[in-house]
Every structure is written in C-alpha cells, then in structure tokens.
C-alpha positions, 0 to 999 in steps of 0.5 A: 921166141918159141925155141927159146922158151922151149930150150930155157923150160928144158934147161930148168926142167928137173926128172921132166918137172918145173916149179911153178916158180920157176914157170913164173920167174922164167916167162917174167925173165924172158918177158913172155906171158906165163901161159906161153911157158906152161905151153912150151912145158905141155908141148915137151911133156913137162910137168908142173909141180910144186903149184903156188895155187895148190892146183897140181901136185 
C-alpha cells in the first residue's frame, strides 16, 4: 500500500507540490488516513500547498 500511496502523490504532485486538497481527496480514495499521504509527500521531498488551514504557504 505504501507504493501505491507513494506512485498516486507523485502522479498528482505538480513542480514537486500537492494541494492539500488533493492530499485529503486522495488518502479519502485510497482509504488511507491523510497522515499517511502527507508521509508519502514528506519521504519524496513533496510539498504541501495551498493548506485549507492556512498553516503552509
């Protein structure tokens, strides 16, 4: 599961950021808590953008 969480952030990563929108829609899709994606981001050097708590810019 780790791989696949890891290959769906790269594949919706733009210029090495992901919305955290997308963050929460894609741990929801795969059924994964949103921690293990923003995990997955950290590992591969992913930001989070666009933070829907106003926490990272």
């Amino acid at each position: 599961m780790e791989e696949e969480i890891k290959n769906e952030v790269i594949r919706a990563a733009k210029d090495g950021k992901l919305p955290c929108k997308v963050a929460l829609e894609l741990a929801d899709r795969l059924n994964v808590p949103p921690k293990k994606v923003g995990d997955a981001a950290n590992e591969l050097k992913i930001k989070i953008s666009a933070c829907q708590l106003g926490c990272f810019k």
